[in-house]
MARLOSE-604000 format. One line per 3 residues: for each residue y, z, x of N, C-alpha, C, CB. Coordinates in pm, whole numbers, plus 50000, padded with zeros to 5 digits. Glycine has a CB too. Example, Ala and Ser with C-alpha at 12.3 -4.5 7.8 and 13.67 -1.06 7.14 Angstrom:
residues 2
49431:50780:51319:49550:50780:51230:49670:50780:51320:49553:50905:51131 | 49775:50708:51285:49894:50714:51367:50003:50787:51290:49940:50572:51408
//
This chain:
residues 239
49880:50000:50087:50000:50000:50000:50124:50000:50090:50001:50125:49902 | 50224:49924:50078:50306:49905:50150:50472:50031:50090:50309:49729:50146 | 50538:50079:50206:50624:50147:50196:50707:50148:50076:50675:50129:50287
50734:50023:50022:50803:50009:49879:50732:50062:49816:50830:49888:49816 | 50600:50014:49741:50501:50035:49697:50487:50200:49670:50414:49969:49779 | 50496:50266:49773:50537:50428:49797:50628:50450:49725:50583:50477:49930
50729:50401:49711:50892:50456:49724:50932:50419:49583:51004:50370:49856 | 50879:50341:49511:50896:50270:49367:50849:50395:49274:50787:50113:49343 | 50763:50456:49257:50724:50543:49177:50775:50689:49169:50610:50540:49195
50838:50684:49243:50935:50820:49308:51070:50786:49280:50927:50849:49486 | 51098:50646:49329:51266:50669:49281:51276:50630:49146:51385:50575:49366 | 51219:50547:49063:51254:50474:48968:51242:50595:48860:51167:50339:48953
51184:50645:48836:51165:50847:48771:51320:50905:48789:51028:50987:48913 | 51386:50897:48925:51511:50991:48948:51578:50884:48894:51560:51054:49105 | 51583:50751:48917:51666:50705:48872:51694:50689:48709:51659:50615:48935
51563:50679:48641:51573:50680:48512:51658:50804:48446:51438:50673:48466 | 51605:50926:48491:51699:51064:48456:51818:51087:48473:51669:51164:48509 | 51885:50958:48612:52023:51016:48612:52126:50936:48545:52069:51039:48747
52064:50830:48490:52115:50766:48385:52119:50811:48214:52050:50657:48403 | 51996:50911:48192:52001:50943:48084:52079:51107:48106:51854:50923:48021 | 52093:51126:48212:52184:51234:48200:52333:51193:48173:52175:51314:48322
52361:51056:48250:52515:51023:48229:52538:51005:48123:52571:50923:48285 | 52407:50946:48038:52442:50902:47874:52458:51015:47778:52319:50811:47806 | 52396:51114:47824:52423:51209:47729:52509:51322:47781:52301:51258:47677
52604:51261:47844:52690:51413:47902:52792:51374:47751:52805:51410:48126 | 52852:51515:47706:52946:51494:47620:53068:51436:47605:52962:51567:47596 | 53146:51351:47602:53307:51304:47584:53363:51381:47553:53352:51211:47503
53479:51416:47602:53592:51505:47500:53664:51413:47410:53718:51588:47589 | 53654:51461:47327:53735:51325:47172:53872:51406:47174:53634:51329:46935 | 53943:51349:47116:54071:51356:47056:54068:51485:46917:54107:51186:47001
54140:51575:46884:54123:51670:46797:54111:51548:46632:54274:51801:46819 | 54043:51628:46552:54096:51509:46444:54246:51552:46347:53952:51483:46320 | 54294:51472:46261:54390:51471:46183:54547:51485:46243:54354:51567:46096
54532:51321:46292:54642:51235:46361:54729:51278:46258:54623:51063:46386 | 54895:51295:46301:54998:51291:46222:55033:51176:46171:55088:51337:46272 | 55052:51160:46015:55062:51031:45981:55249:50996:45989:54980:51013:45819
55299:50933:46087:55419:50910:46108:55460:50761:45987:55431:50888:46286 | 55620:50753:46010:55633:50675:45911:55779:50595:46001:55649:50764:45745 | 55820:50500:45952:55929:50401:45984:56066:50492:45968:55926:50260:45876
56153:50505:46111:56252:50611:46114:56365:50568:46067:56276:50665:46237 | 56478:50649:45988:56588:50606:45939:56699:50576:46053:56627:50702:45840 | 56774:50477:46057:56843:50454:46213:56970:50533:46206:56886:50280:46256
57020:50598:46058:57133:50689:46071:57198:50796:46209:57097:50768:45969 | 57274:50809:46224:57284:50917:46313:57285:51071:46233:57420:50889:46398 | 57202:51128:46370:57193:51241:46305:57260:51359:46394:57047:51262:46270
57348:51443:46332:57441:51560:46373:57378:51729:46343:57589:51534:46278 | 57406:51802:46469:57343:51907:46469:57422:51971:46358:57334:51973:46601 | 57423:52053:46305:57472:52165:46203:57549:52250:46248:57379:52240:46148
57643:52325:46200:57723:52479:46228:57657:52569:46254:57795:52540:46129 | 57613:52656:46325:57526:52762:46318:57489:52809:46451:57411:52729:46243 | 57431:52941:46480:57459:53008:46601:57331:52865:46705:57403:53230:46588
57388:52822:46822:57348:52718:46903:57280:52802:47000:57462:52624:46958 | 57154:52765:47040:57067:52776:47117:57038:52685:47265:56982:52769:47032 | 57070:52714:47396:57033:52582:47530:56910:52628:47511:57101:52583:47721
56821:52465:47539:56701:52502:47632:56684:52539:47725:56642:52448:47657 | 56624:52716:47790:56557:52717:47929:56468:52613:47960:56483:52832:47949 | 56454:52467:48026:56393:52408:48152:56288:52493:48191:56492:52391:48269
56321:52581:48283:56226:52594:48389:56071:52719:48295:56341:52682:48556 | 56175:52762:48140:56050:52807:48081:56014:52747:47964:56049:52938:48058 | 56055:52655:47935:55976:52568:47824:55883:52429:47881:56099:52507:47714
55803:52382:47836:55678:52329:47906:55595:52227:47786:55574:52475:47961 | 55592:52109:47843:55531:52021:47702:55383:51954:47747:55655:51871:47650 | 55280:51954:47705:55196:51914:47793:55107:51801:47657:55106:52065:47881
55020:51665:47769:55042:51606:47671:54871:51537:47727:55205:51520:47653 | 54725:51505:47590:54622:51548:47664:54589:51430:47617:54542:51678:47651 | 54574:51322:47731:54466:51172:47700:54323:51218:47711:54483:51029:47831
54247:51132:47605:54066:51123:47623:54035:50994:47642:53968:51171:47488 | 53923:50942:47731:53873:50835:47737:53798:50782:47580:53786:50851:47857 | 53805:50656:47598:53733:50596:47501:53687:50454:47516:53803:50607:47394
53582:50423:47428:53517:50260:47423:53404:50302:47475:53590:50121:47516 | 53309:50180:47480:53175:50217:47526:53134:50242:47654:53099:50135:47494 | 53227:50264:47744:53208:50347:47821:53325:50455:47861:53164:50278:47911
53324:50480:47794:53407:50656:47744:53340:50712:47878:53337:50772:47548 | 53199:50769:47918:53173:50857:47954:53172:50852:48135:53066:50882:47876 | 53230:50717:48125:53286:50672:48286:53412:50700:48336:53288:50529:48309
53468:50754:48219:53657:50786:48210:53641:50952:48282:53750:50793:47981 | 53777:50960:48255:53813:51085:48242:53918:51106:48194:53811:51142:48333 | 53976:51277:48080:54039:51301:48023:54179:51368:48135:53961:51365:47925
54297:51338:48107:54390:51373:48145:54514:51438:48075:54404:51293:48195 | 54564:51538:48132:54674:51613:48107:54812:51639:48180:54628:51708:48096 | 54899:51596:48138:55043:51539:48174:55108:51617:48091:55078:51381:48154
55234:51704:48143:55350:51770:48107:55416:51771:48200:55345:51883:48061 | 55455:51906:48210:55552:51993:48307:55694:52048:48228:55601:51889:48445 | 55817:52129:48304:55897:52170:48236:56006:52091:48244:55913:52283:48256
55973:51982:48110:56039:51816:48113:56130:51852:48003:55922:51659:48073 | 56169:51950:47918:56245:51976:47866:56364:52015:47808:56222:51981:47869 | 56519:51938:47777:56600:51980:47749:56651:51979:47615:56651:51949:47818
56762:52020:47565:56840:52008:47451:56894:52107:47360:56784:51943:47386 | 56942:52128:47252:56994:52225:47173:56937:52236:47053:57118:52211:47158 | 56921:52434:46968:56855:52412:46914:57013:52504:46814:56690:52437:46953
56962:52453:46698:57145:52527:46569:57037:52581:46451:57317:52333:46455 | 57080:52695:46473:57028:52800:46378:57152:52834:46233:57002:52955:46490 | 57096:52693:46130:57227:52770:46020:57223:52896:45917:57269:52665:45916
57317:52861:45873:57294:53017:45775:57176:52995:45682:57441:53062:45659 | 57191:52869:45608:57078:52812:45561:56959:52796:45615:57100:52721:45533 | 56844:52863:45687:56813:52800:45775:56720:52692:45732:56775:52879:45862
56688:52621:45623:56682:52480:45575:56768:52424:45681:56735:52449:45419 | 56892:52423:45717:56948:52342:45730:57004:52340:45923:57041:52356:45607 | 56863:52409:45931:56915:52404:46088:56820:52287:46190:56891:52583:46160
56857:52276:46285:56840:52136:46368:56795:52137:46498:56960:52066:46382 | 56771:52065:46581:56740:52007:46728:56790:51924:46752:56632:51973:46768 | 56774:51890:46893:56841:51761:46951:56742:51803:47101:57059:51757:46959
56642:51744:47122:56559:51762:47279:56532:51653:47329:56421:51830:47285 | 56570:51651:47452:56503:51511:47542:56409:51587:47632:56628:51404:47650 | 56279:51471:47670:56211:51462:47767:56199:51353:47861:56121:51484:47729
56223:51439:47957:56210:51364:48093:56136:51329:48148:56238:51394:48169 | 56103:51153:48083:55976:51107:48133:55971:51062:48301:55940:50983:48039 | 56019:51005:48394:56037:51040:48521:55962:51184:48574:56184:51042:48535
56020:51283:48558:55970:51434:48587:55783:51452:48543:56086:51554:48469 | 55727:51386:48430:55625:51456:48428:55526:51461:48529:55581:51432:48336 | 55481:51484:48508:55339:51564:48625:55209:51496:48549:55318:51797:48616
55101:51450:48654:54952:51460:48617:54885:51568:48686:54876:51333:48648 | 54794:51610:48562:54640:51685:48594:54620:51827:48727:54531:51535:48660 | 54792:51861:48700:54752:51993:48764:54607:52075:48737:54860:52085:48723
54542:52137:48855:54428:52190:48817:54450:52282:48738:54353:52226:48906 | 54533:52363:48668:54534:52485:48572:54534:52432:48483:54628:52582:48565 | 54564:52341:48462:54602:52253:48331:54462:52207:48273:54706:52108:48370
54434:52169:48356:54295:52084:48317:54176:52184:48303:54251:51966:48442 | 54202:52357:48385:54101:52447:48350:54107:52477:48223:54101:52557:48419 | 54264:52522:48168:54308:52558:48056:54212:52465:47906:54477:52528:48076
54232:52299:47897:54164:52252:47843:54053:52248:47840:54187:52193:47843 | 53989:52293:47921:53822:52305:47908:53764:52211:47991:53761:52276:47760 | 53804:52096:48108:53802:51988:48185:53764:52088:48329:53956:51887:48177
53710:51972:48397:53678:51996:48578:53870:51982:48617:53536:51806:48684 | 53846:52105:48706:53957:52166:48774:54018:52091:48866:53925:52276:48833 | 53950:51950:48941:53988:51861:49024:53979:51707:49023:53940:51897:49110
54033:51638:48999:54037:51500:49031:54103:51396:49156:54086:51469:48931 | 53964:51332:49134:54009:51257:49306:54205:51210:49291:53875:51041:49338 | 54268:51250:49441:54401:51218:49432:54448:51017:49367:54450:51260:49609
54354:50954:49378:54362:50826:49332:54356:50791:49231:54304:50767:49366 | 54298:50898:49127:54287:50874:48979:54415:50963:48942:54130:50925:48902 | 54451:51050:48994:54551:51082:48958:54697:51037:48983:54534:51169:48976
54745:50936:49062:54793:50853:49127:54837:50729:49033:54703:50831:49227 | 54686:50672:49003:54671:50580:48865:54709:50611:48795:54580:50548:48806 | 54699:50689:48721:54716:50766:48592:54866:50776:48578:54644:50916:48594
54952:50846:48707:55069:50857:48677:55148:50679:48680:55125:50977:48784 | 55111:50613:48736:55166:50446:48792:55145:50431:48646:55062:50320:48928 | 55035:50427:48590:55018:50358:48424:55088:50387:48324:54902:50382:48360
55116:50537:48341:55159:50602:48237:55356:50580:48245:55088:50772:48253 | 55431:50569:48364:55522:50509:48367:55568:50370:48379:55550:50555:48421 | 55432:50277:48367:55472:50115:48335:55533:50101:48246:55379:50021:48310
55579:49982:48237:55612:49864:48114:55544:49870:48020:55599:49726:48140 | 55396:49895:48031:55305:49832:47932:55280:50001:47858:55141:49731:48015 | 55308:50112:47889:55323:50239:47868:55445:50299:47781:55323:50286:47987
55511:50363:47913:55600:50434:47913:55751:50342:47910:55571:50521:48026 | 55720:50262:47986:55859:50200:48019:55932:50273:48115:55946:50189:47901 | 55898:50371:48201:55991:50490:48221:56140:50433:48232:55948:50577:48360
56094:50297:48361:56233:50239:48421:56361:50212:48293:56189:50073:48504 | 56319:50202:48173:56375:50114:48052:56444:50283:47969:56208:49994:47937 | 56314:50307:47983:56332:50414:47880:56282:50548:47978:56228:50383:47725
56393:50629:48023:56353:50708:48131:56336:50865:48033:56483:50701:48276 | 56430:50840:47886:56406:50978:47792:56363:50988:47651:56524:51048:47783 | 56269:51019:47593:56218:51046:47470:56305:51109:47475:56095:51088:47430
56366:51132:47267:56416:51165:47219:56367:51274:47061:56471:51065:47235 | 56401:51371:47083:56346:51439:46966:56470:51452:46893:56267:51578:46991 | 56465:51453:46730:56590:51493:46680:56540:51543:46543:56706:51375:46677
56564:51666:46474:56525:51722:46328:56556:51656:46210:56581:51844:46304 | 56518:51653:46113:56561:51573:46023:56580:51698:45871:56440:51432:46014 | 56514:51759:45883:56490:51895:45786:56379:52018:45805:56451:51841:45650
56377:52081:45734:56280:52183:45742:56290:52283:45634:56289:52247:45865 | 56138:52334:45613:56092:52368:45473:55990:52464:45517:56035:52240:45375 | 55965:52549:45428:55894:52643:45471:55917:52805:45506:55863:52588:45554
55830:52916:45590:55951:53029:45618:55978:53015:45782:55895:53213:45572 | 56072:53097:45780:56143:53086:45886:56064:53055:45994:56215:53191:45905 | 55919:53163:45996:55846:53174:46130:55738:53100:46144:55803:53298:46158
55699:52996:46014:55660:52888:46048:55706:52770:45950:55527:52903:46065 | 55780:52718:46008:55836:52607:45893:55751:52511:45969:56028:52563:45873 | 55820:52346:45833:55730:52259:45850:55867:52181:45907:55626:52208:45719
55860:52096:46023:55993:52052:46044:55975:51915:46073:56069:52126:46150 | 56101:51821:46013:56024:51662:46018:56109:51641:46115:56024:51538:45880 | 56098:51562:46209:56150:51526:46311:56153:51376:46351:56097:51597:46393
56225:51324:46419:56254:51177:46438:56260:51148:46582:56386:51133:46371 | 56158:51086:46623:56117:51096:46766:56183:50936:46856:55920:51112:46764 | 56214:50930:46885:56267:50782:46974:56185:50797:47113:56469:50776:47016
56082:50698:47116:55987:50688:47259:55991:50541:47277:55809:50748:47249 | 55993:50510:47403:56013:50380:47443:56093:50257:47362:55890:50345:47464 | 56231:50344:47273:56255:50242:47210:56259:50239:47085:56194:50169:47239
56133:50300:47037:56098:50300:46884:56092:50459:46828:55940:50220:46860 | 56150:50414:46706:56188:50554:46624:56050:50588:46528:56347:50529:46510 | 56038:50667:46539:55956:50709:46383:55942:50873:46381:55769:50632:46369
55932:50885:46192:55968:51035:46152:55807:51091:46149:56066:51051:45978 | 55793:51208:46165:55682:51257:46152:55708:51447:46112:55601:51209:46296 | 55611:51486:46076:55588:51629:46040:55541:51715:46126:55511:51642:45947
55588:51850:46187:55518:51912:46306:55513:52036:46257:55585:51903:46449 | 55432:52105:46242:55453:52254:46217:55501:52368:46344:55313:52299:46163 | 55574:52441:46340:55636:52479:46419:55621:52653:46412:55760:52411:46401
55549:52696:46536:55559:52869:46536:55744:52941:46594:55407:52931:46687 | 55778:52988:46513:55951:53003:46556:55903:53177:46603:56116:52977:46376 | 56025:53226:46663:56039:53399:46693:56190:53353:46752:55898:53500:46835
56274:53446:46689:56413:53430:46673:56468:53567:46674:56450:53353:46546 | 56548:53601:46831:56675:53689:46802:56774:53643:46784:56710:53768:46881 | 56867:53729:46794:57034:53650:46829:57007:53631:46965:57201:53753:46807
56968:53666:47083:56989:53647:47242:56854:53512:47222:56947:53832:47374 | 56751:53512:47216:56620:53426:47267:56596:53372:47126:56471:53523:47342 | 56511:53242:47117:56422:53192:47027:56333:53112:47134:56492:53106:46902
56198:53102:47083:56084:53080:47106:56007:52972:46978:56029:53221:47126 | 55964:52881:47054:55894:52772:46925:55819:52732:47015:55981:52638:46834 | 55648:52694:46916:55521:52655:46985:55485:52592:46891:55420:52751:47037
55355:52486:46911:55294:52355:46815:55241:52332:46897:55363:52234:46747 | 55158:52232:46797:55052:52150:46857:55056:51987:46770:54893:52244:46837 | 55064:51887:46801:55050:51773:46725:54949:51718:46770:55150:51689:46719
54896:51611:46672:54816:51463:46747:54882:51376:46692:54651:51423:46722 | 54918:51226:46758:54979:51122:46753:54908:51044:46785:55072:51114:46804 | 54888:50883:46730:54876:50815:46771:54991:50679:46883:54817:50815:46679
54936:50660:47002:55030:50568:47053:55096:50433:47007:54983:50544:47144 | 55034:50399:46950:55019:50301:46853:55089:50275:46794:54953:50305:46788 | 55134:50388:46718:55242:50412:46610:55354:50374:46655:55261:50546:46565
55404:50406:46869:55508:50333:46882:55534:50258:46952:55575:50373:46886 | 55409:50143:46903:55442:50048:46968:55331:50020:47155:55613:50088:46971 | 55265:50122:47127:55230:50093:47320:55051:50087:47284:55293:50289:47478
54979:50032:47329:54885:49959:47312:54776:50023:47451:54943:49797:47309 | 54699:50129:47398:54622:50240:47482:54573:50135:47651:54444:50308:47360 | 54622:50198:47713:54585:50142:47879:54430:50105:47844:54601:50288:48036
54362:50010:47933:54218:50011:47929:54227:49899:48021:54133:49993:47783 | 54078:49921:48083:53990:49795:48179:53856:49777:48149:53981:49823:48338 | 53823:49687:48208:53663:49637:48157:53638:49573:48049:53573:49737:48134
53764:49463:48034:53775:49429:47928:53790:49535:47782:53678:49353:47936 | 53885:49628:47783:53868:49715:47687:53687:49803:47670:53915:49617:47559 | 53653:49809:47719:53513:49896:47721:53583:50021:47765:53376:49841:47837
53646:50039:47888:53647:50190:47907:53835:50190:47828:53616:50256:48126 | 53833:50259:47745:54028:50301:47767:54057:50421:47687:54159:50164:47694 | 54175:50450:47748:54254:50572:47709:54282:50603:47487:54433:50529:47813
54221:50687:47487:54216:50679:47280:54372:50632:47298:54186:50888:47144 | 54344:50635:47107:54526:50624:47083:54560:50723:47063:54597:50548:46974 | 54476:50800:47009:54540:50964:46958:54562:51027:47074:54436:51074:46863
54677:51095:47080:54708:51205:47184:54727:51320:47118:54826:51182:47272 | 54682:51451:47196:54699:51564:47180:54835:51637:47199:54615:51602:47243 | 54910:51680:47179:55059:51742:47231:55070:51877:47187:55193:51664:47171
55090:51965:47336:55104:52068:47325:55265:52127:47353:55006:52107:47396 | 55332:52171:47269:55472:52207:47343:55483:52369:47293:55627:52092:47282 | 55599:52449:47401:55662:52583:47381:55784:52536:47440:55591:52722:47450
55851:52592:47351:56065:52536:47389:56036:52693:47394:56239:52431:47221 | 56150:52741:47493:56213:52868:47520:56371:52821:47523:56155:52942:47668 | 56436:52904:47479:56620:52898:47440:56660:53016:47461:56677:52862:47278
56818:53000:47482:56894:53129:47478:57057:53107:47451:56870:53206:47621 | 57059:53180:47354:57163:53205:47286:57325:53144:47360:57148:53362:47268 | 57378:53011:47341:57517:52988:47419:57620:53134:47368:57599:52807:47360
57668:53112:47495:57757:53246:47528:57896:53192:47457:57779:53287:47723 | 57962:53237:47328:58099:53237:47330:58202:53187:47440:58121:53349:47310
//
């Protein structure tokens, strides 16, 4: 029996298993129940009278969670992009129906796949520096982000309903260009000195306009739904 002959019945066994292990390792999917966004009104919109809130930057933090997808999903990997990309003002009216935002994010500034980030989600703590590299080049293209075009998302309130400490607040988002209104539920904690607001959304990309990265002829690519995690921290403008 010749050396192959040997070697065929031994590897073709490991090899069969480490293929059915790749097939059945789990994907991380996208959470379900995408926000259903809608076509934005182009009016301008003005903050309200009422005690004004700056964003703290360096403690508010938006983080934002891609999953692979297509039929080969399980060749991808899931990524997480934020950092403390956050500015703007928040107006607390007497009504507080009738109080507002105005936040930009600084797409330039974000960050990929810090390892805490990615422990936090439930993901491997490290990715090769080249996928993470990619990831950020893609995510500020043309065919993306636009960053060069469009270097700031725009958040702006439109109303809010609900109680104070969790209202439902519709908001009018401007990303790469394109507007659309959507619904976010919002955790508030409000003194006169600090306010504090936390959420969670899913979005689809789609919705504005940007058409999920992918290669392999679309077999492996990035879902449309994204996960979005944000906490705004504020403090009270000083007289």
């Amino acid at each position: 029996m010749s050396t192959i002959d040997r070697v065929i019945p031994v590897v073709l066994p490991m090899v069969a298993a480490l293929v059915l292990l790749v097939a059945c390792q789990a994907v991380p999917q996208p959470p379900p129940g995408a926000v259903e966004s809608r076509p934005a009104d182009p009016a301008d919109l003005h903050l309200p009278e009422g005690r004004s809130y700056r964003v703290a930057r360096e403690e508010s933090e938006l983080r934002i969670v891609l999953f692979p997808a297509g039929p080969l999903a399980r060749f991808g990997h899931p990524h997480v992009i934020g950092g403390a990309v956050i500015d703007g003002t928040v107006v607390l009216a007497e009504d507080p129906g009738d109080s507002g935002l105005r936040l930009e994010v600084d797409v330039p500034a974000l960050q990929v796949d810090l390892p805490e980030w990615r422990v936090a989600e439930g993901f491997d703590a490290e990715l090769a520096q080249s996928d993470i590299d990619d990831t950020r080049r893609n995510m500020l293209s043309e065919q993306v982000l636009d960053a060069r075009a469009h270097p700031v998302v725009v958040i702006e309130s439109i109303g809010l309903r609900g109680p104070v400490w969790q209202p439902d607040m519709d908001v009018r988002i401007t990303l790469r260009g394109v507007a659309r209104e959507l619904t976010v539920p919002v955790a508030l904690d409000v003194t006169p000195e600090r306010l504090s607001a936390t959420g969670r959304l899913v979005i689809r990309q789609s919705d504005f306009g940007i058409e999920p990265f992918s290669v392999a002829g679309g077999r492996l690519q990035v879902a449309d739904e994204l996960l979005i995690r944000f906490r705004i921290r504020a403090e009270a403008d000083t007289p």
